[in-house]
C-alpha positions in Angstrom: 41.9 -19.8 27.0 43.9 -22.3 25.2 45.5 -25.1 27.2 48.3 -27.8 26.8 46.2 -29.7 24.6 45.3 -27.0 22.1 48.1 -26.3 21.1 51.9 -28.3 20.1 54.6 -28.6 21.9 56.5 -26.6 19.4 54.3 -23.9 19.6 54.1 -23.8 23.6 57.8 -23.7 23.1 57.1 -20.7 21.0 55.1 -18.8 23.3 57.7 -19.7 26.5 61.0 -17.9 24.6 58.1 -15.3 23.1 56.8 -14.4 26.4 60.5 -14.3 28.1 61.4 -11.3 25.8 58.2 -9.8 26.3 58.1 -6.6 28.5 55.0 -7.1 30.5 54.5 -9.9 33.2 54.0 -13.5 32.0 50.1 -12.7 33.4 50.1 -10.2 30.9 51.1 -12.3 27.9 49.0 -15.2 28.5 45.9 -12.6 28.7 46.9 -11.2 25.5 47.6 -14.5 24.0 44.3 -15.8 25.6 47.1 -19.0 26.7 46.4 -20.3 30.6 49.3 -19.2 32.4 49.3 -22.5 35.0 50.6 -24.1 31.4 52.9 -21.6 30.2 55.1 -22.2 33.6 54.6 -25.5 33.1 55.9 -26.0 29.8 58.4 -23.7 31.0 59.7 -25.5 34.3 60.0 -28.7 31.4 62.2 -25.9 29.2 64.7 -25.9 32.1 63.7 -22.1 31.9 61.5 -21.5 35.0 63.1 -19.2 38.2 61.6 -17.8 40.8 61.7 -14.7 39.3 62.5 -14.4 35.4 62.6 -10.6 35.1 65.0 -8.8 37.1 64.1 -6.6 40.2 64.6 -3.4 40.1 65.2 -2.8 43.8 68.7 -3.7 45.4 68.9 -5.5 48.9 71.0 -2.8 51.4 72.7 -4.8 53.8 73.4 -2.6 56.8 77.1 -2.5 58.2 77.7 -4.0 61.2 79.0 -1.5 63.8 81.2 -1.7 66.7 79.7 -1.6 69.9 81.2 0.9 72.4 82.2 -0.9 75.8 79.2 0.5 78.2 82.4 0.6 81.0 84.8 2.6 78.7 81.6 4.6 78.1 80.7 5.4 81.5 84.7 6.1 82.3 84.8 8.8 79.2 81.6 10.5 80.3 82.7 10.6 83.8 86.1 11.9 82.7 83.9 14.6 80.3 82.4 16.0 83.0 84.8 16.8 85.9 
């Protein structure tokens, strides 16, 4: 595994904008770069480029509608009404 001292800042820089257009996971492109991830997201968070999530989720938040609720005495009334 290379760390932040193998390697220049250039080329750390390098692998950061490298592994932001790569498919996989950042996990995945340090592995295959044999780079130690903990210095990847460091170098990074310096890059201004960090986020709590760089790729995008593929599931969408539903927010449920907030509905109306039915006045229990209006309820009983129409029910009452419904029945005689």
């Amino acid at each position: 595994m290379l760390n932040g001292k193998d390697l220049s800042k250039e080329q750390w820089e390098s692998h950061v904008r490298a592994a932001m257009e790569y498919e996989g996971s950042n996990q995945e492109y340090c592995r295959l770069h044999q780079l130690k991830s903990s210095t990847l997201s460091g170098y990074k968070r310096r890059m201004g480029l960090a986020s709590k999530s760089s790729k995008k989720s593929e599931f969408i938040e539903i927010v449920p509608k907030k509905r109306k609720t039915i006045d229990p005495v209006w309820l009983s009334d129409f029910l009452k009404a419904l029945h005689s």
